[in-house]
N, C-alpha and C positions, 0 to 999 in steps of 0.2 A: 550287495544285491544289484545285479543287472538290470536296466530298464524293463526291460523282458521278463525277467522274475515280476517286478513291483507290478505289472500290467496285468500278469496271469494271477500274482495275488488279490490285486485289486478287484477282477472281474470275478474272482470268487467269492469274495465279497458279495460284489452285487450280485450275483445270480447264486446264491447257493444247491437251488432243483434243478440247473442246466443238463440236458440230457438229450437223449436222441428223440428226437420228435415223429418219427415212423413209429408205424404200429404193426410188428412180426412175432411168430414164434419161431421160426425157423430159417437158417441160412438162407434158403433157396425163397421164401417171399420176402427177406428184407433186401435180396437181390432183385426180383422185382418191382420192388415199393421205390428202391432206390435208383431205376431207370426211370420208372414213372414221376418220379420227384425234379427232374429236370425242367426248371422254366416251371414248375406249378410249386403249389404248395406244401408242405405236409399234412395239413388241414385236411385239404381238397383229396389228397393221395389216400388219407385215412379213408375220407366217406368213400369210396369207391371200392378199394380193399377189402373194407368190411364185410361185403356182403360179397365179394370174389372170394375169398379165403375160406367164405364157409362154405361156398360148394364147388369148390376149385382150392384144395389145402395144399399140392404136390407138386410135384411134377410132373406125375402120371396122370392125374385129370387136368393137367393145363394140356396136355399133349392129344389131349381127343377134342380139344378146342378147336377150331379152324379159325385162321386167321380173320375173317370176317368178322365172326362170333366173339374172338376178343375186340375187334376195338368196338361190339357192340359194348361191350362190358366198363370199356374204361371210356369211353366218348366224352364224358363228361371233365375229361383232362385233358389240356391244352397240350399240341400234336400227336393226340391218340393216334392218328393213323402209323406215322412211323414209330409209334411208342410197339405197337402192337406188331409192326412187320417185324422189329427187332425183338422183341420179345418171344414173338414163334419162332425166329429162327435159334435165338439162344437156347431156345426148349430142345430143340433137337439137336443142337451142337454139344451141350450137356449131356442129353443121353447117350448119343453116338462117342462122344469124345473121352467121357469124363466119368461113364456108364451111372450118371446122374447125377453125383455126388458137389458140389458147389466149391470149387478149387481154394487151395490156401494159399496160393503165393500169387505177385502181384501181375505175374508172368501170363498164369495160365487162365488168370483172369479176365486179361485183357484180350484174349484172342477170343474173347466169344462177342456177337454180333451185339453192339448197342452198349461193348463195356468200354469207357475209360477208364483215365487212371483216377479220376474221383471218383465213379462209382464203385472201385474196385478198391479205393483206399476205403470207402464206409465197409464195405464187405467185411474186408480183412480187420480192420477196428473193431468193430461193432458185432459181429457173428463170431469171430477168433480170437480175439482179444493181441492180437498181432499188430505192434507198433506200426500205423500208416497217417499222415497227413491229408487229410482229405480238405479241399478247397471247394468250395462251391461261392457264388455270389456275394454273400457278407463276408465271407472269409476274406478274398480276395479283394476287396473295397478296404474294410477295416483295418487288414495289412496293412495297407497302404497307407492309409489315412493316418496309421500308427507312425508311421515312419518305420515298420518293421521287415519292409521289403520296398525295393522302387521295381521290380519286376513287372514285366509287362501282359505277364500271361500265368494261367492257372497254376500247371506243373514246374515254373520257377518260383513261382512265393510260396508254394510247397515247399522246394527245394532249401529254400531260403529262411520257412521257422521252421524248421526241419532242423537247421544249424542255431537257430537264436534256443530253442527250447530242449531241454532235455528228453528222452522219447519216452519217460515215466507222464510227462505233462502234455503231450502228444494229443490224445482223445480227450482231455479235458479240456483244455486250451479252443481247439476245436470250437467245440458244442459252446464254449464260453465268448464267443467272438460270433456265433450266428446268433444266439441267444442277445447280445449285445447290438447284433445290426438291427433286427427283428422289432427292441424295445424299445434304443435310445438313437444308435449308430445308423438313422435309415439311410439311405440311397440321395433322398431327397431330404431335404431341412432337418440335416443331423439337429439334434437338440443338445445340441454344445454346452449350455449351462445346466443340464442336468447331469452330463458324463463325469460317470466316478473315476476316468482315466483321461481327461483332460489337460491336468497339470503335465502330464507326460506323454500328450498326443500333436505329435507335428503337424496336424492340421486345425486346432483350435490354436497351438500357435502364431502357424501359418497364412492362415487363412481364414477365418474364423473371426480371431484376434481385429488383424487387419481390416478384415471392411466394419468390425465395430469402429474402431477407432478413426474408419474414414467416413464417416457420418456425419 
């Protein structure tokens, strides 16, 4: 077993409910949910959705929306203004381009206004069930902190367990390493001696370790 197996066993382990934290029934709003999840919460992204989705469910009544009127709607999410510019524009680059429909490949994803290749890897995971690594904030710390990428940017430590994990473990792994930043792994004052993957983390080695011991 590969360090990388034993991690993604381990983290199943700890999280066994690990799953997508958006709240969608359909392609086309977890494509929205998932621009508006940038720099906020999922939390946060849910109370606001909630009550957009029920009288805004399409793409057809998001597009009688004026741009105004949305970032009335999502305000309460940190850079609504450009959440909402890129959001109306992708509404009619979808219709006009895509004649509505919420693209399957990682391509045609990405040429609409407000998409990268993280939001466009949730998409394609999460709405298609189409093998995509999607990176966001814990992703990308935890990598690291794993010793499972030294990459310096988002779409390289993709890149990178992209190669360490098989693409059956792809979407789980994922959700399993935000779920792990979220509880144990945070940003600030990891809690190192509660980590179920400690023994096999280059930075409770590293780092961790080290200023215990220099105390």
């Amino acid at each position: 077993m590969t360090r990388a197996d034993k991690i993604y066993e381990l983290l199943k382990e700890a999280y066994p409910d690990a799953k997508c934290g958006l709240d969608y029934s359909t392609p086309f709003q977890l494509l929205v949910s998932t621009m508006l999840s940038a720099q906020a919460t999922d939390k946060s992204v849910n109370k606001v959705t909630e009550e957009l989705y029920m009288q805004y469910p399409g793409l057809e009544s998001f597009l009688e929306l004026s741009q105004d009127e949305l970032e009335e709607k999502i305000k309460k999410i940190g850079l609504y203004k450009n959440k909402a510019k890129n959001i109306y524009l992708m509404c009619r680059e979808l219709k006009n381009k895509y004649n509505g429909e919420v693209p399957r490949n990682m391509e045609e994803l990405m040429t609409l206004p407000g998409v990268g290749r993280k939001t466009a890897s949730v998409v394609l995971v999460e709405a298609f069930n189409i093998p995509a690594f999607p990176v966001d904030t814990h992703v990308f710390r935890i990598s690291r902190r794993l010793g499972l990428s030294k990459s310096t940017t988002a779409d390289k430590v993709s890149d990178d367990m992209m190669k360490k994990f098989p693409k059956y473990k792809w979407h789980l792994i994922h959700h399993l390493l935000i779920t792990h930043g979220r509880a144990t792994c945070t940003a600030k004052s990891p809690k190192c001696e509660e980590c179920s993957v400690r023994h096999v983390c280059d930075y409770y080695k590293n780092v961790y370790m080290k200023s215990i011991n220099n105390l």
